[in-house]
Backbone as JSON, one array per atom type, in Angstrom:
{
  "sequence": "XXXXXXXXXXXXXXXXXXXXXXXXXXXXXXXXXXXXXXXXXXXXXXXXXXXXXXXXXXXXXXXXXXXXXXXXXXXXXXXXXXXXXXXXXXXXXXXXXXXXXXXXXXXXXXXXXXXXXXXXXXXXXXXXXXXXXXXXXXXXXXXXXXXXXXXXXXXXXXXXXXXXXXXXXXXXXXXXXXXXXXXXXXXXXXXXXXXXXXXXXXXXXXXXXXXXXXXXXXXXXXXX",
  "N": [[108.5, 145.07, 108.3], [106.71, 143.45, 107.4], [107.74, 143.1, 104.28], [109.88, 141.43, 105.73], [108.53, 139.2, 106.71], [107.62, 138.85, 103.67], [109.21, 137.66, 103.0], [110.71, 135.86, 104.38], [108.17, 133.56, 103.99], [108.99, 133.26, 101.13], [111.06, 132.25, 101.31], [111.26, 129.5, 102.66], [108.81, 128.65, 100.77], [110.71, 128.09, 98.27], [112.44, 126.41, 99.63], [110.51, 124.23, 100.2], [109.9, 123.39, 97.86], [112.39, 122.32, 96.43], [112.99, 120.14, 98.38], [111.21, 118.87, 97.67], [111.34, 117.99, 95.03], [114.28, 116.4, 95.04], [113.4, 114.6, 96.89], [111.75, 113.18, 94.94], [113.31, 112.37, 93.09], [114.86, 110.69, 94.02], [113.08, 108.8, 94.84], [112.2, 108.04, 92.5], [114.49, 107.02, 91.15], [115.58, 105.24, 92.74], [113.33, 102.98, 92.91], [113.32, 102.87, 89.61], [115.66, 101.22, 89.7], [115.28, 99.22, 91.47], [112.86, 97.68, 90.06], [113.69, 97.26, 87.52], [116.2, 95.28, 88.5], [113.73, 93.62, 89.18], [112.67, 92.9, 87.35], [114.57, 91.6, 85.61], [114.87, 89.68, 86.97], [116.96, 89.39, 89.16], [118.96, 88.73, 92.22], [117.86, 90.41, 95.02], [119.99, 91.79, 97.56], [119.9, 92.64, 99.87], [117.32, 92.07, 100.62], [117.46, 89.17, 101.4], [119.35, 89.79, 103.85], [118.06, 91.62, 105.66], [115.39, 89.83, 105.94], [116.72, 87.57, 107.16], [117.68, 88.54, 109.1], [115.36, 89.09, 110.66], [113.9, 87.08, 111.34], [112.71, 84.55, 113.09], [111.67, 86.36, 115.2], [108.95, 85.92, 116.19], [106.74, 86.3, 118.19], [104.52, 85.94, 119.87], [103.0, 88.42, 120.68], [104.58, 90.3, 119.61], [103.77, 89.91, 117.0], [101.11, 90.34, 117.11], [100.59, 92.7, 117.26], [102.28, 93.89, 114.98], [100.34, 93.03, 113.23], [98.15, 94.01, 113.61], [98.54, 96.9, 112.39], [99.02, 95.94, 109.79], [96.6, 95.66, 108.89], [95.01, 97.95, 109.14], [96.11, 98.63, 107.02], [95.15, 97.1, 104.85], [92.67, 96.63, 101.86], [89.7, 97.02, 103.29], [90.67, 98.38, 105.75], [91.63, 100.6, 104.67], [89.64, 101.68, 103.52], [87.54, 101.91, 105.4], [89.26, 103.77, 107.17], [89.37, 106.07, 105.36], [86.4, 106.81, 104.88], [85.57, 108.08, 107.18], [87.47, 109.44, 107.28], [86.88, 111.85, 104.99], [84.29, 112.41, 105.98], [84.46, 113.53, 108.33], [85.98, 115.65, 107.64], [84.56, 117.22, 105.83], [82.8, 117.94, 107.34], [84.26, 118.93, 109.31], [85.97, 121.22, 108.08], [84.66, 121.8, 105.09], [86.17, 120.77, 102.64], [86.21, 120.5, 100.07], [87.73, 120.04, 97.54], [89.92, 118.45, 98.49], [88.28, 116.0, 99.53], [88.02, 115.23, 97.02], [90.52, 114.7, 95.75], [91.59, 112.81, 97.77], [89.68, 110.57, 97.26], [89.83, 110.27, 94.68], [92.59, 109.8, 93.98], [93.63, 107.12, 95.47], [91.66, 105.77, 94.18], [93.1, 105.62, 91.96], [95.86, 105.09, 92.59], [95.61, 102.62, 93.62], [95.09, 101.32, 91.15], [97.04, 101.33, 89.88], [98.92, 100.21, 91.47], [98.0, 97.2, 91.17], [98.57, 97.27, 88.18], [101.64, 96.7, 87.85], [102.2, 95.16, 89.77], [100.99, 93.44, 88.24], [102.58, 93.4, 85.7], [105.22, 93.59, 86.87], [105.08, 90.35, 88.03], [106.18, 89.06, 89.97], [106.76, 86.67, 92.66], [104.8, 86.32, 95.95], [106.88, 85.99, 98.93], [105.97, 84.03, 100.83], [103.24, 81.13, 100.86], [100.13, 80.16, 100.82], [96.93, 81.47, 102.11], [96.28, 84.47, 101.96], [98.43, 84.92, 99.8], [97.55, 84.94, 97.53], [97.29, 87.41, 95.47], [100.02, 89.09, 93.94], [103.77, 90.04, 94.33], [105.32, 92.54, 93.84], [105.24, 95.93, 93.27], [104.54, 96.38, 96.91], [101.66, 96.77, 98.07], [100.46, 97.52, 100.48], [102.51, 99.45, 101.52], [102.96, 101.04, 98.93], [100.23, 102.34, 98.41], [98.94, 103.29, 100.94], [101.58, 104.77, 101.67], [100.57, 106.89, 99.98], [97.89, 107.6, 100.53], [97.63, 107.53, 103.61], [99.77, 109.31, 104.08], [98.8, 112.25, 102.5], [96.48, 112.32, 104.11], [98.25, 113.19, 106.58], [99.72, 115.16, 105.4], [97.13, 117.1, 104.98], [96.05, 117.01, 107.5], [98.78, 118.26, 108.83], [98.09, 120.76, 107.38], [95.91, 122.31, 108.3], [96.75, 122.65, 110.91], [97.68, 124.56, 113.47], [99.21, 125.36, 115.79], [103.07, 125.12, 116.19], [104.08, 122.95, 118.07], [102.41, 120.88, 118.34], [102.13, 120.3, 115.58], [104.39, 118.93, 115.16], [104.24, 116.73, 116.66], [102.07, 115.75, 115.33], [103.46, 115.13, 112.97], [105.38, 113.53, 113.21], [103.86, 111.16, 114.81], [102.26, 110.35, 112.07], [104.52, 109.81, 110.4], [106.0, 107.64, 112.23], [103.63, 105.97, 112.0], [103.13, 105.32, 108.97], [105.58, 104.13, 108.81], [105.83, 101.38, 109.96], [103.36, 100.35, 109.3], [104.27, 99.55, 106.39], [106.51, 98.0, 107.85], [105.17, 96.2, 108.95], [104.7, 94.62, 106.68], [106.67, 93.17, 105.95], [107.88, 91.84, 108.22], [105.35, 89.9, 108.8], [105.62, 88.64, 106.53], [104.67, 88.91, 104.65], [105.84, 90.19, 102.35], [108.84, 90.93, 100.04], [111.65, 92.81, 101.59], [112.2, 94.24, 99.73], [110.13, 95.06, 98.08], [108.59, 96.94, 99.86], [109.98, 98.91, 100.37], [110.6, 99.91, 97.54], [107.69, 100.01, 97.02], [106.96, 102.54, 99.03], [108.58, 104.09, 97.82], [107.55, 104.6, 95.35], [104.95, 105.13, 96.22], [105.41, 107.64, 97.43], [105.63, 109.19, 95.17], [103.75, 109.27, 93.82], [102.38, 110.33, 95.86], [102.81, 113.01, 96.1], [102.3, 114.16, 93.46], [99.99, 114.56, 93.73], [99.28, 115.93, 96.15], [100.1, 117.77, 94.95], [98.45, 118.27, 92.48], [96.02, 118.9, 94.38], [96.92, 121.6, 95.58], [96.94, 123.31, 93.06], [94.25, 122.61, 92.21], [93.23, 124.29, 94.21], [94.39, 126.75, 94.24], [93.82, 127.64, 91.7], [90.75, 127.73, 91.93], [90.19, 129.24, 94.06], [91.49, 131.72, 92.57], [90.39, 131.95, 90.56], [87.53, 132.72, 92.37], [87.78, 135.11, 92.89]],
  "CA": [[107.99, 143.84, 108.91], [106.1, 142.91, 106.09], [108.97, 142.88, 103.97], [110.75, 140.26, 106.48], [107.25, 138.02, 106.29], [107.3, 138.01, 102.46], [111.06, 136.8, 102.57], [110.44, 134.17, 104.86], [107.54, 132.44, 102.71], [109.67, 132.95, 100.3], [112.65, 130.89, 101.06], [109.88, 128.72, 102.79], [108.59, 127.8, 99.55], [111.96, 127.31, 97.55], [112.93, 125.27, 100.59], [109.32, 123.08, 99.58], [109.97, 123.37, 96.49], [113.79, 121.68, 95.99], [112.74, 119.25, 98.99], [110.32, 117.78, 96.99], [112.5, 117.74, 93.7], [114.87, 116.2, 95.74], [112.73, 113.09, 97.08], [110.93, 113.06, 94.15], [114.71, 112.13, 92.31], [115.4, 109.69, 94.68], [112.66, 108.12, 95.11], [111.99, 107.78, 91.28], [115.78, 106.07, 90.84], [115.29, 103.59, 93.83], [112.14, 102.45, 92.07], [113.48, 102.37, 88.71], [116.42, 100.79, 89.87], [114.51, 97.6, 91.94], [111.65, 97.49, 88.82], [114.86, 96.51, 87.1], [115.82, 94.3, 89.17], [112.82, 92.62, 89.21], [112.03, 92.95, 85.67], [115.85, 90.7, 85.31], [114.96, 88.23, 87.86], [118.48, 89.32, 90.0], [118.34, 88.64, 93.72], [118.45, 91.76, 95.77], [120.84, 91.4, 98.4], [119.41, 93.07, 101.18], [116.23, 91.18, 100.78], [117.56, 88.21, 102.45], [119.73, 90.26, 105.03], [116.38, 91.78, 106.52], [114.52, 88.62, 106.53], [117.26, 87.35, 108.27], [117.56, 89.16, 110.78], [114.02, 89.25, 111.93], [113.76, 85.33, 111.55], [113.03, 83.84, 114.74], [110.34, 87.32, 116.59], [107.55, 85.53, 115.54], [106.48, 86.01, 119.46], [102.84, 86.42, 119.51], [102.94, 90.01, 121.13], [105.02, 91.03, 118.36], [102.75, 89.54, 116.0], [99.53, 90.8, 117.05], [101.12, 94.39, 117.01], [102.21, 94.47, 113.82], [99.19, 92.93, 112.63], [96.87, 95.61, 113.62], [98.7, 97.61, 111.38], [99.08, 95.18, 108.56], [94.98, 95.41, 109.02], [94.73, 99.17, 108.52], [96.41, 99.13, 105.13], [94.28, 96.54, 104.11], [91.27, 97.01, 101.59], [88.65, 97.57, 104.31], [91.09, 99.32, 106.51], [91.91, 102.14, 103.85], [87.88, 102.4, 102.79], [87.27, 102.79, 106.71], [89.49, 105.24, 107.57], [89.39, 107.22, 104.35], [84.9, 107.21, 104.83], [85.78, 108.27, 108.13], [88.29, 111.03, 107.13], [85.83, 112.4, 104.54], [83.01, 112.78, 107.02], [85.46, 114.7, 109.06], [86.84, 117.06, 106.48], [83.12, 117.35, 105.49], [81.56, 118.52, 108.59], [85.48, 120.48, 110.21], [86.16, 122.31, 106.94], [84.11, 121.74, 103.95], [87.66, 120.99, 101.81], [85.67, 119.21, 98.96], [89.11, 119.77, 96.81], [91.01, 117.52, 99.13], [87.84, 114.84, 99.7], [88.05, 114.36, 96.09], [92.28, 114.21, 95.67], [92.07, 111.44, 98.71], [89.09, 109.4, 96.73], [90.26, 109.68, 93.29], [93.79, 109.52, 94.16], [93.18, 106.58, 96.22], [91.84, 104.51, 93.48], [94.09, 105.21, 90.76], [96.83, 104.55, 92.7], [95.57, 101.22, 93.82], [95.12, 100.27, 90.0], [98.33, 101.54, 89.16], [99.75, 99.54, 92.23], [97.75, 96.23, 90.53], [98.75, 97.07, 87.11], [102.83, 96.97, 88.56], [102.45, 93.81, 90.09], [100.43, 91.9, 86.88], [103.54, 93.55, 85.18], [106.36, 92.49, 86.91], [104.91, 88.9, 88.22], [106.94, 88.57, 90.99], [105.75, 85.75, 93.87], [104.99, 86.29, 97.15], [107.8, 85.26, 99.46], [105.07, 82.97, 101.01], [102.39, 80.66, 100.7], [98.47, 80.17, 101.49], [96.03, 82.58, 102.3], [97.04, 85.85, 101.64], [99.4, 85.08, 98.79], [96.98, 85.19, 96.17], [98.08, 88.45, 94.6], [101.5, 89.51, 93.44], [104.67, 90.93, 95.59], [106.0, 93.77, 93.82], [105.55, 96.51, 94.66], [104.0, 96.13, 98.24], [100.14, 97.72, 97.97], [100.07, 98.35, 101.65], [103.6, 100.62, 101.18], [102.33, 102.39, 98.03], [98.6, 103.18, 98.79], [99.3, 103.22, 102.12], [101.61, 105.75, 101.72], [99.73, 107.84, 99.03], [96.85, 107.82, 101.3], [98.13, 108.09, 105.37], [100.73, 110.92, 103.56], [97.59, 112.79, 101.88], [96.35, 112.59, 105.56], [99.04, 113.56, 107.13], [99.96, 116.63, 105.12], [96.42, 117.79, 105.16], [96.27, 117.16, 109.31], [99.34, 119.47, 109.1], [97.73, 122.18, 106.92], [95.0, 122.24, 108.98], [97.01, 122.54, 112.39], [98.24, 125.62, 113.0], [100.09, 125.02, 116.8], [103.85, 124.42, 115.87], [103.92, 121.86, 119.21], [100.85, 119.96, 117.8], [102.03, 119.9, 114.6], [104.98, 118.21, 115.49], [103.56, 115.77, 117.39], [100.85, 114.96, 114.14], [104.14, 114.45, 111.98], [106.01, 112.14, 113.61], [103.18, 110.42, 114.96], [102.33, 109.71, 110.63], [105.33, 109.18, 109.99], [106.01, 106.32, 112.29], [102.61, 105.03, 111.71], [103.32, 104.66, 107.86], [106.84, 103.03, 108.52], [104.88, 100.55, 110.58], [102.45, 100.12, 108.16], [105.11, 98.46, 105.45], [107.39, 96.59, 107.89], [104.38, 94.92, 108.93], [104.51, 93.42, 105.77], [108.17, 92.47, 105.98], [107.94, 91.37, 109.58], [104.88, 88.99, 108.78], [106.73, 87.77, 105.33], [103.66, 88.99, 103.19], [106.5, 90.9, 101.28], [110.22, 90.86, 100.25], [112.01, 94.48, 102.39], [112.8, 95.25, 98.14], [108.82, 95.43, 97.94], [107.72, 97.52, 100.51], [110.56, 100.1, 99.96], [109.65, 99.38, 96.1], [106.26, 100.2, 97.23], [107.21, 103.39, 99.65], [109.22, 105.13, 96.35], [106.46, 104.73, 94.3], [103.96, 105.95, 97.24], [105.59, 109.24, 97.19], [105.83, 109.82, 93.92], [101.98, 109.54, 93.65], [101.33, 111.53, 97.33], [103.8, 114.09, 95.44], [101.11, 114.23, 92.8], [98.39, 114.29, 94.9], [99.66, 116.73, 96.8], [100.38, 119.19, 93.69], [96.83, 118.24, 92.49], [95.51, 119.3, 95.76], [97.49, 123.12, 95.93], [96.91, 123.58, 91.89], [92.94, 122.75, 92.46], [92.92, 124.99, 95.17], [94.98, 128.25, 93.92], [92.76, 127.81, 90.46], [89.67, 128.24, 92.72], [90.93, 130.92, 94.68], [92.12, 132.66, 91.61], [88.66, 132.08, 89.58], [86.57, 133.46, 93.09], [88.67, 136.47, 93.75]],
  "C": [[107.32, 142.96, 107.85], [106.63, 142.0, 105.03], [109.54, 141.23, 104.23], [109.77, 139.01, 106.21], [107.19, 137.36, 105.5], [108.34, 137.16, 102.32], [110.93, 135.34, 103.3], [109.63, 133.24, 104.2], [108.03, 132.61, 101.72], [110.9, 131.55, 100.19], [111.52, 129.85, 101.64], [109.41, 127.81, 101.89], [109.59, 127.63, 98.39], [112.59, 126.46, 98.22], [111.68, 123.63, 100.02], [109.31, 122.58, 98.76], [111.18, 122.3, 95.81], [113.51, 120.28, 97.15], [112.06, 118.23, 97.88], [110.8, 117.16, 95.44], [113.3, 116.46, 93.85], [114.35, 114.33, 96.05], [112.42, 112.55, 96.07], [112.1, 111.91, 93.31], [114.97, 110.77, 92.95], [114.73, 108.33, 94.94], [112.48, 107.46, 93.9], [113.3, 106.71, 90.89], [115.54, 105.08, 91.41], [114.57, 102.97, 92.94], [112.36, 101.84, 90.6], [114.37, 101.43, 88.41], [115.9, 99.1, 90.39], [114.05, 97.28, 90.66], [112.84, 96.93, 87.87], [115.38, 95.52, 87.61], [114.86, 92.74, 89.03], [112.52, 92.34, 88.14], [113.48, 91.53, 85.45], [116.08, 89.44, 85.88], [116.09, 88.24, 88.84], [118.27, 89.25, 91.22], [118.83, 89.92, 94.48], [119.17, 91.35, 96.95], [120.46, 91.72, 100.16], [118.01, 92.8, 101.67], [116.33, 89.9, 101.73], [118.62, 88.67, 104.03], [119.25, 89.98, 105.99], [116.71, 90.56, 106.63], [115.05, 87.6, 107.52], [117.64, 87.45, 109.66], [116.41, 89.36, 111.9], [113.47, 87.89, 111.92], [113.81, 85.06, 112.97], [112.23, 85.19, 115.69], [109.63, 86.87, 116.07], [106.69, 85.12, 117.38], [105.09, 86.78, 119.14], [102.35, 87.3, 119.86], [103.26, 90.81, 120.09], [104.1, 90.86, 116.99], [101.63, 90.07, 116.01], [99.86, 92.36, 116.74], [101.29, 94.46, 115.63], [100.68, 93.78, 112.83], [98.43, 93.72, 112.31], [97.29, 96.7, 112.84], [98.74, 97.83, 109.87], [97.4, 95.41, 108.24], [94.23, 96.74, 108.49], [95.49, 99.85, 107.24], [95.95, 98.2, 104.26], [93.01, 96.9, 103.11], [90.29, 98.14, 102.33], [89.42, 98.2, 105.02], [91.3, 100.43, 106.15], [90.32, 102.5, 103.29], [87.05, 102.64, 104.03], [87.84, 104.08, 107.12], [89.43, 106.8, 106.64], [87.27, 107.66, 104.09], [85.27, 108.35, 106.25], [86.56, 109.92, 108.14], [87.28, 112.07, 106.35], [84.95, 113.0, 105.35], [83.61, 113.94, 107.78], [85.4, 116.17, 108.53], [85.7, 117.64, 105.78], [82.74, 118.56, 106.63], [83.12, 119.51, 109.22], [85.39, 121.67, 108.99], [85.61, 122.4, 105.47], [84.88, 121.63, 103.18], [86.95, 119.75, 100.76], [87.38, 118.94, 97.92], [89.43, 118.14, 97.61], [90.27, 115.86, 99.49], [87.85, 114.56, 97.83], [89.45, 113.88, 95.21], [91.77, 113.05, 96.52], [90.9, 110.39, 97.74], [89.63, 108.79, 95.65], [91.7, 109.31, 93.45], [93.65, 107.68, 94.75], [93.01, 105.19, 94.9], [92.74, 104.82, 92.71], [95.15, 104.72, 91.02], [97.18, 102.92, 93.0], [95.43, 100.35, 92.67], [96.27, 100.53, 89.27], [99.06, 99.97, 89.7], [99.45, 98.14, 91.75], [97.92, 95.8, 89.12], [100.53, 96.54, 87.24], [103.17, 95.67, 89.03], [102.19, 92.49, 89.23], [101.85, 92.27, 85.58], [105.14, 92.48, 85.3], [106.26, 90.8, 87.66], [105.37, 88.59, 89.03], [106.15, 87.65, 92.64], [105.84, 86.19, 94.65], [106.23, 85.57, 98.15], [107.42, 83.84, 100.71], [104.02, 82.47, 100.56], [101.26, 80.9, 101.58], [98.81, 81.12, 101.44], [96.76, 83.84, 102.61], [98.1, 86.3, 100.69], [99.14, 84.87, 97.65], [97.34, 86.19, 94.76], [99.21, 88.25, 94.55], [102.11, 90.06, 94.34], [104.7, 91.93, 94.81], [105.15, 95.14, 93.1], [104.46, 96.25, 95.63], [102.57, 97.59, 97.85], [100.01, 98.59, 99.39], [101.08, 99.57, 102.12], [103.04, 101.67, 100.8], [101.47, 103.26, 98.43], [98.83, 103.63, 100.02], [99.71, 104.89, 102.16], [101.17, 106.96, 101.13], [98.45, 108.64, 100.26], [96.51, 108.09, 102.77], [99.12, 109.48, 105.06], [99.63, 111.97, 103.39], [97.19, 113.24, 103.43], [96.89, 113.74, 106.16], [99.28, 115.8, 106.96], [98.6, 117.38, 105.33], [95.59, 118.19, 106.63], [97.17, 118.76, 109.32], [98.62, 121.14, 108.75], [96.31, 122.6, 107.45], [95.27, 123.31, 110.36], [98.13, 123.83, 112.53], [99.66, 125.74, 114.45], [101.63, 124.16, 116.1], [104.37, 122.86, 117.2], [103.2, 120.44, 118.62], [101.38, 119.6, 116.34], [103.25, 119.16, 114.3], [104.73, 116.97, 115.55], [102.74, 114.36, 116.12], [101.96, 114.49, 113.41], [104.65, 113.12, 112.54], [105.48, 110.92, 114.09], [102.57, 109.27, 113.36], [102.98, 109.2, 110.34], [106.0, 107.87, 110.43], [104.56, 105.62, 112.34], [102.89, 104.4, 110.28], [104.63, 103.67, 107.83], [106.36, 101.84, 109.31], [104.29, 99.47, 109.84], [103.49, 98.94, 107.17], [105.88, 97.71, 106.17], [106.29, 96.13, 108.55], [104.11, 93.73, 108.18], [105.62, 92.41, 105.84], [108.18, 91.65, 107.08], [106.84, 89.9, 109.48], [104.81, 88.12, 107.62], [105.36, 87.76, 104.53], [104.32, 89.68, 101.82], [107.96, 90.58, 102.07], [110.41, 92.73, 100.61], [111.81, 95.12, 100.44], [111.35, 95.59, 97.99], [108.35, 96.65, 98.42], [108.97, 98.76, 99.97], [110.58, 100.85, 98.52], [108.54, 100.57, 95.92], [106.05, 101.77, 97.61], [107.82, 104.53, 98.34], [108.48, 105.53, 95.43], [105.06, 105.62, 94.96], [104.05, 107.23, 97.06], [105.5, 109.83, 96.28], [104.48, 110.73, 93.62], [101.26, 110.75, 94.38], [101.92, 113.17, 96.36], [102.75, 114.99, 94.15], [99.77, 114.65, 93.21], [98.61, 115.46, 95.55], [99.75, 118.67, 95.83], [99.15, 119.02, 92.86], [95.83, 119.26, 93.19], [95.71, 121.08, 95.97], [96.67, 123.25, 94.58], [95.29, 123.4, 91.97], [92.6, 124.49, 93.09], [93.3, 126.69, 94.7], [94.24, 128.31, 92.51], [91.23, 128.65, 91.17], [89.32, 129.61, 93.35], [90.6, 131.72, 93.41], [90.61, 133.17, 91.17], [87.72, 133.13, 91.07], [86.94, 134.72, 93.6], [88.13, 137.01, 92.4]]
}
């Protein structure tokens, strides 16, 4: 029985293991592939598709909806919910590792995500207020996803009900896809941004994530 146990976390974690290889590959090409792109000035093609196609819902139901999401990958929306998560993860499980992956992670990735955009220069696909900064890549994508992922996975490793833990993924996961076509939907970004943004997100959570275990199994190791 035992035996059968170790075999299963075994393949388990070579299944985790090539998954993440895997994204990691894909997401890294996409990325280097746009950043090119953009670096050449070439028009992406499926940039004006999108925008085409969602030209004309600008119905003020639809609008306020994705707003509220556009709102929680804002600044203040990621330094609310991430005080908020802290406090949590403070007082449920004392997981100092993981409150200081989500802080430090958190900023670096947001000065990566501002070094990226003073790089490649690329305009907003609108004007006024709110088009002060740079498009590429999309901040509320990247961080976004660095930082609702981070979440997410550490919700899961938390949650031990396979029902429940269902439920927590897919519930993240369409919250973060949300999250970036809010941007697309209210034309604070071109679609090449936020997906841009989303490739680069993972890379980081991917990081963050192997931060996070590699902290943790050091610790372990050292208190055993």
């Amino acid at each position: 029985m035992q035996a059968e146990q170790a075999y299963k976390l075994k393949v388990k974690s070579n299944y985790t293991v090539w998954r993440r290889v895997f994204l990691f590959i894909i997401c890294g090409l996409f990325f280097f592939w746009s950043f090119q792109q953009i670096i050449a000035q070439n028009t992406i093609t499926f940039d004006s598709a999108i925008r085409e196609t969602i030209n004309g819902w600008e119905i003020s139901l639809v609008v306020d909806f994705f707003y509220l999401f556009t709102v929680l990958g804002d600044k203040a929306g990621v330094i609310t919910i991430m005080i908020l998560a802290i406090l949590v993860i403070w007082w449920k499980t004392k997981d100092y590792v993981a409150m200081g992956v989500l802080v430090s992670g958190v900023i670096v990735v947001n000065e990566l995500n501002k070094w990226l955009k003073d790089f490649t220069g690329r305009e907003r696909p609108m004007t006024g207020p709110g088009a002060e900064s740079l498009s590429f890549p999309s901040g509320h994508a990247m961080v976004g996803l660095f930082f609702y992922g981070l979440l997410l996975y550490l919700l899961l490793l938390y949650t031990k009900a396979r029902g429940r833990r269902l439920l927590i993924l897919v519930s993240g996961i369409t919250f973060i896809l949300l999250l970036g076509s809010s941007r697309i939907f209210l034309n604070y970004h071109y679609p090449s941004d936020v997906f841009a943004g989303y490739a680069a997100g993972y890379i980081c959570l991917l990081f963050g994530v192997l931060a996070y275990e590699g902290l943790q199994y050091f610790l372990t190791k050292k208190s055993a």
